[in-house]
C-alpha positions as CSV (number, residue, x, y, z in Angstrom):
1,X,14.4,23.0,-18.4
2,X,10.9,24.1,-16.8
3,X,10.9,27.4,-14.7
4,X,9.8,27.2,-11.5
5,X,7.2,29.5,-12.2
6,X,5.6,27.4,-14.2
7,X,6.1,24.3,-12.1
8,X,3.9,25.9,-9.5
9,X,1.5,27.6,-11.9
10,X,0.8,23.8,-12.9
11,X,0.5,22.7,-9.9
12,X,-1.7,25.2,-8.5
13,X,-4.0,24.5,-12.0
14,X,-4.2,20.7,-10.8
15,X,-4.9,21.4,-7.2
16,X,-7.6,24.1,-8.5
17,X,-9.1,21.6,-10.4
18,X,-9.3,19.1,-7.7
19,X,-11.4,21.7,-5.6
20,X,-8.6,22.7,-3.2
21,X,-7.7,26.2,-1.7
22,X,-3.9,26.3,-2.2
23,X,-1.6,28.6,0.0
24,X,1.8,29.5,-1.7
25,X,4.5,30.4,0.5
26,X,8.2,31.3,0.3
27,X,10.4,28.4,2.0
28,X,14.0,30.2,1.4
29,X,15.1,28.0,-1.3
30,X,11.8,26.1,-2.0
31,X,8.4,26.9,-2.8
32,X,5.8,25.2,-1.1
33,X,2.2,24.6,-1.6
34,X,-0.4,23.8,1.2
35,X,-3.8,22.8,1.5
36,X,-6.1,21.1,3.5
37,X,-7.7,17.4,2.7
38,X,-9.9,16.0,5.0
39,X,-8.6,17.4,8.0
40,X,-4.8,17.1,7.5
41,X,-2.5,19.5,5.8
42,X,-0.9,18.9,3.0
43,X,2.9,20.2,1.5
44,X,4.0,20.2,-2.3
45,X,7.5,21.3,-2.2
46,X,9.1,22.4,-5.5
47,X,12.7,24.3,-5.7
48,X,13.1,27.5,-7.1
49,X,16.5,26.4,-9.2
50,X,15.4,22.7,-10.8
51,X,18.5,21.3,-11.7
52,X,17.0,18.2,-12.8
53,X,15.3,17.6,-16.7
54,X,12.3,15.7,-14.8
55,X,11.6,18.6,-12.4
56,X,8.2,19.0,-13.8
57,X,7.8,15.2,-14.5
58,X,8.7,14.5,-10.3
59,X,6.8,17.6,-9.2
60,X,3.6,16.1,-11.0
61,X,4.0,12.6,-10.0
62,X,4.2,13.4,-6.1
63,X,1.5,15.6,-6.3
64,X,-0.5,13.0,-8.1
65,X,0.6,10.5,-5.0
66,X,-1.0,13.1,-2.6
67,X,-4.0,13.6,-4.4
68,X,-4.5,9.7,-4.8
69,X,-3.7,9.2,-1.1
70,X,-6.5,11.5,-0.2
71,X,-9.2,10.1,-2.8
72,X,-9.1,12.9,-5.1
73,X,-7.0,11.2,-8.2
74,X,-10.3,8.8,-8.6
75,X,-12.3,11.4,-10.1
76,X,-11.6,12.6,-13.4
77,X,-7.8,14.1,-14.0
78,X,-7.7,17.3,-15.5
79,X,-5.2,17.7,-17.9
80,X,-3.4,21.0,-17.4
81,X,-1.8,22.4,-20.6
């Protein structure tokens, strides 16, 4: 099971690397990540208490579909260790 802390710390690493400003904010019961792209705003929402084995798997893989909706997924990914 993957801490929440270091779901976000991961996905602030790939959004960093994609040349985005993130702004982390305290939902209640979620955490959630915004940033700007192209004019829109855009949300990564991750729980504080994953339940799930693939929290860190589905985390990455919607953030991956909001970076490739915007354009950025067709540079180079950075791999974040």
């Amino acid at each position: 099971m993957r801490r929440p802390n270091e779901l976000v710390r991961e996905a602030l690493a790939t959004l960093v690397a994609h040349g985005h400003v993130p702004i982390l904010s305290n939902g209640g019961k979620h955490i959630k990540l915004t940033w700007v792209a192209h004019g829109q705003r855009r949300t990564l929402t991750i729980s504080r208490s994953p339940s799930d084995r693939r929290a860190r798997q589905k985390s990455q893989a919607i953030l991956r579909r909001l970076l490739r909706a915007e354009g950025a997924a067709a540079q180079s990914r950075p791999e974040v260790s």
